[in-house]
N, C-alpha and C positions, 0 to 999 in steps of 0.2 A: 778586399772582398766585402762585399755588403752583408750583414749578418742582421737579422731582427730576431728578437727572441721571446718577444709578444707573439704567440701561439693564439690571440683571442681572433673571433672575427673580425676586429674592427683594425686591429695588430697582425694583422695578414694582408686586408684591405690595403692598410697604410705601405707595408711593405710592394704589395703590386704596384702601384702608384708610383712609387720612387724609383723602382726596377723599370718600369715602362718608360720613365723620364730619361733615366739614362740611357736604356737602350736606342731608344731617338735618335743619339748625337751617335751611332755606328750607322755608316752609311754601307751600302752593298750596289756595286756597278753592274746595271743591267745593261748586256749590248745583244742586239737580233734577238728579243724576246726572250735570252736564256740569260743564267748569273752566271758573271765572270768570275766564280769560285769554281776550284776544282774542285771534283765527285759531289758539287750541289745538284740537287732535286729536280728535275725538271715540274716546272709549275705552268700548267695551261692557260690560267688567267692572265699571263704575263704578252701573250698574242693576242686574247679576248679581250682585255681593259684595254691594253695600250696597240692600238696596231698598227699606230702610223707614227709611237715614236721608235728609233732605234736604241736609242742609247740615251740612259737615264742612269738618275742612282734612288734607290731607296732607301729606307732606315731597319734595320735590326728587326724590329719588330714586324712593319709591313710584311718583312718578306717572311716572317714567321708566320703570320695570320693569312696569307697567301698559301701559302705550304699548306697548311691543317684543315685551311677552307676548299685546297684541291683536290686534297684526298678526301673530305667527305664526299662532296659533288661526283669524285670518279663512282667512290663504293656502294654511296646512298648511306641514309638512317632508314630500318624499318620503325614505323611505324605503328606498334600495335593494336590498338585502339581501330587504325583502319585497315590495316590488312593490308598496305603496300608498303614499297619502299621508296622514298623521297631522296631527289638531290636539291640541296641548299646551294641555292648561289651564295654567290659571294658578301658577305656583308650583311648578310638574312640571318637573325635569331629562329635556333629550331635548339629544343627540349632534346635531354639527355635523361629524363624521367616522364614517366608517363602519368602519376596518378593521378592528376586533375584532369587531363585526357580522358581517364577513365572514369573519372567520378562522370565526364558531361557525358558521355558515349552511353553510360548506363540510366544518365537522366532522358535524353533524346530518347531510348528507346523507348521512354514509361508517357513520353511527352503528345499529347492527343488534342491538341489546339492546329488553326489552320498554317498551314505552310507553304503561300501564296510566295511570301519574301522574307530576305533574313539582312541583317546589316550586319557585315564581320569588320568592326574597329581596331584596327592593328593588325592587318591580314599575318605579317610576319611570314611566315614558309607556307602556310593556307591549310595548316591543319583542320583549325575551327569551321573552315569553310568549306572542306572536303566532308568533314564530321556531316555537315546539314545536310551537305549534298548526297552522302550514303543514306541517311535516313529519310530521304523523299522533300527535300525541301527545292521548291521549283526557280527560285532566282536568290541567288546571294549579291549584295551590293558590297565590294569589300574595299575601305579604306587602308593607306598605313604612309608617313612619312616620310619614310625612307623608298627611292626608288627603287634600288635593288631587289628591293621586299616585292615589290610587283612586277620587276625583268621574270623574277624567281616564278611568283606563281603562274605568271601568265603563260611561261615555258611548261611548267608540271602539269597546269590544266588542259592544256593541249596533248601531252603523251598521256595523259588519263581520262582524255574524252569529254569535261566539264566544261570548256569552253564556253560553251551556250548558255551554263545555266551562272555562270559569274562574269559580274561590271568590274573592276578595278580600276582603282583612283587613288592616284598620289597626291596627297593632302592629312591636313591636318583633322581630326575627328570626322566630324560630318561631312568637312569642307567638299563641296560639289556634290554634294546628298540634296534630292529634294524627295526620296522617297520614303513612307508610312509603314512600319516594317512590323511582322506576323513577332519577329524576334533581332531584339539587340544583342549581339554577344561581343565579351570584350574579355581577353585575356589579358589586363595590364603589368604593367613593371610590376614588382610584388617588395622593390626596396624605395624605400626616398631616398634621394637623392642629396648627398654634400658635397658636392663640388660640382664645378661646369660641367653641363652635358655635351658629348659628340653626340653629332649624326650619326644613324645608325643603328649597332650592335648597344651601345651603352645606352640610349633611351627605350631600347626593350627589356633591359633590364632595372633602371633605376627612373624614379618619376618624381617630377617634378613638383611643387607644392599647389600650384592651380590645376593640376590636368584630371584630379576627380569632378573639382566645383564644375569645371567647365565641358566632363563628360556629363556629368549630370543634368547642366541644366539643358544642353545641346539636346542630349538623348529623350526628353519629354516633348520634344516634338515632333520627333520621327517615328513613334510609337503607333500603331494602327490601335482602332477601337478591340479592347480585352489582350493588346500586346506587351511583352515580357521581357524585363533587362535580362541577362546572363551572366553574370560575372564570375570567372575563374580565377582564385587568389591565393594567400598565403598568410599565414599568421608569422613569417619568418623574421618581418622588422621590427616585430614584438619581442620576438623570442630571442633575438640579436640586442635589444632594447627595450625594456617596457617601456620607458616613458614617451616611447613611438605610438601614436593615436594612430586606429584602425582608420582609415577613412571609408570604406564602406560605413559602417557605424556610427561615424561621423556624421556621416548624409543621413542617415534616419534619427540622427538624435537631434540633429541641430534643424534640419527641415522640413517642409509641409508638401514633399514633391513626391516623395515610395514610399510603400509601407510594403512588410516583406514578405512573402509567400513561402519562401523553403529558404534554410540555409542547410547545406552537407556539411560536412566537414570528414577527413579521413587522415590517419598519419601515412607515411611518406616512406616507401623502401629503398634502399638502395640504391645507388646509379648501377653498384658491378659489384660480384659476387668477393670479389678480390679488396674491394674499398670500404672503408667504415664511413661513415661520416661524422664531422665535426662531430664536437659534445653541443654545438651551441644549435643543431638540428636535429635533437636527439627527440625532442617535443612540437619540432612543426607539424603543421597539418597542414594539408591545402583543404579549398573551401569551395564550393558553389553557393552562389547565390540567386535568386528566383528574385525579381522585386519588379511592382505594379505600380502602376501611377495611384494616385490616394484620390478617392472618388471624393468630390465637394457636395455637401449633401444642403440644399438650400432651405 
C-alpha cells in the first residue's frame, strides 16, 4: 500500500501524482460500449466518445474520470451566481465554489460602460459568458483550448437559448480573434505549474510561466477605445508558497501596458457544509481585477 504522510499541499500534490502513475498501468476491458466488470457503472460517454469502437481497454483512472464526469453531466451543477443548472461535458473544468463567480456577478451588476462585445478567454463550461450574457452584454467572442470546452458550451447555449449572442473558437488566447472588445474577461489557472501540462482539465487548473506575458500583451490589442481586462484569481499559489510571484502584480510592476482601476478581493467558504478545508486555505482569497490600458500622455 502506498501511504504518504506529508498532509502538506504540496505532500498531497506529490501523493496524487504517484497514485495516478500507478493507476495507469490497471487496465479495464470495454466491449459494446459497457465495462466487462461485474455490477460496473454504466457510463454514457463510453457510446458518445467511442461509437464506432467495440472493444477497447482503458486505464483505472480514465474510467474513474469517466464515471464522475457522467454523473455530473446526467445531474448538472447549479449554478448560483446564474440561476441555472449546467451539464459539464466531458473533460470541461467547471467550479465546485462559487465566490469569485460572485465577486464578478456583483461587479457586472454595478458595471455601466457599453456592452456592444465581450471576449471570454478560457470559455471552460461558459459560466463567464453566460454571466455577460444575463447582464445585457450583446455578443461574446469565446476562446479556450481544449475542444471539449466548446462541444460543452456550444451544447448548453443552445438549451439556454444564447446561441446567437456567442462565437466560439478553439484556440489558443486570442487565436482567431480579430475583434475590439467593450470587455476582456479571463478566469485563469490560479496555480503554476511543476510539471508537464495535459490537455485539458490540468491547464485550467495549473499555468504555465508565459501564459500571463502572453495574455497581456495579446490582450491590448483587442481592447476597444475606454475597454477593460477582467481577471478572476486567487492568492492561493502564495498562500501554498510565498516565494510564488503574483503575476497579476507582476504585469503592473514590471510594465508600461495597465494601470489598475479596482481590485476585490474576498475570503473563500466552503465547498460543503460537511468539509473543512486544508489549513493551507484557511487565508485565501479570490480576487477581481479591473485594469485599463495606460494612456501615453505626449
Amino acid at each position: 500500500m502506498l501511504i504518504y504522510k506529508d498532509t502538506s499541499f504540496q505532500g498531497q500534490r506529490n501523493y496524487r501524482s504517484v497514485f495516478r502513475e500507478i493507476s495507469h498501468r490497471l487496465l479495464l476491458k470495454v466491449k459494446d460500449h459497457k465495462l466487462a466488470v461485474k455490477k460496473s457503472p454504466d457510463i454514457g460517454w463510453l457510446a458518445l466518445l467511442y461509437p464506432e469502437i467495440s472493444e477497447f481497454y482503458l486505464s483505472f483512472v480514465e474510467v474513474q474520470g469517466l464515471n464522475s464526469s457522467w454523473q455530473w453531466y446526467q445531474k448538472g451543477i447549479e449554478i448560483k451566481p446564474l440561476h441555472v443548472t449546467l451539464h459539464p461535458f466531458y473533460g470541461t473544468y467547471f467550479p465546485t465554489r462559487f465566490d469569485h463567480l460572485e465577486l464578478f456577478d456583483q461587479w457586472l451588476k454595478r458595471y455601466e460602460g457599453a456592452k456592444e462585445n465581450a471576449i471570454d478567454i478560457g470559455v471552460g463550461s461558459g459560466i463567464l459568458s453566460f454571466q455577460l450574457i444575463q447582464n445585457g452584454f450583446e455578443n461574446i467572442f469565446a476562446t479556450d483550448t481544449n475542444k471539449n470546452a466548446i462541444i460543452g458550451v456550444s451544447q448548453e447555449s443552445k438549451r439556454l437559448g444564447y446561441e446567437d449572442k456567442i462565437t466560439l473558437k478553439n484556440g489558443d488566447l486570442f487565436e482567431n480573434c480579430d475583434l475590439k472588445a467593450n470587455l476582456i474577461v479571463f478566469n485563469p489557472p490560479w496555480m503554476k505549474a511543476k510539471h508537464q501540462l495535459e490537455e485539458g482539465i490540468d491547464k485550467a487548473i495549473y499555468y504555465e510561466d508565459n501564459l500571463f506575458a502572453r495574455f497581456f500583451e495579446q490582450a491590448q490589442k483587442h481592447l476597444a477605445p475606454n475597454g477593460k481586462i477582467i481577471l478572476l484569481f486567487s492568492n492561493l499559489a502564495q498562500v501554498v508558497d510565498e516565494q510564488n510571484s503574483h503575476p497579476i502584480i507582476e504585469e503592473l510592476q514590471k510594465n508600461n501596458r495597465f494601470t489598475k482601476v479596482l481590485h476585490l478581493r474576498r475570503g473563500v467558504k466552503t465547498s460543503s457544509k460537511n468539509t473543512k478545508r486544508a489549513n493551507s486555505r484557511d487565508t485565501e482569497k479570490v480576487e477581481l481585477w479591473v485594469l485599463a490600458p495606460k494612456v501615453t500622455i505626449l
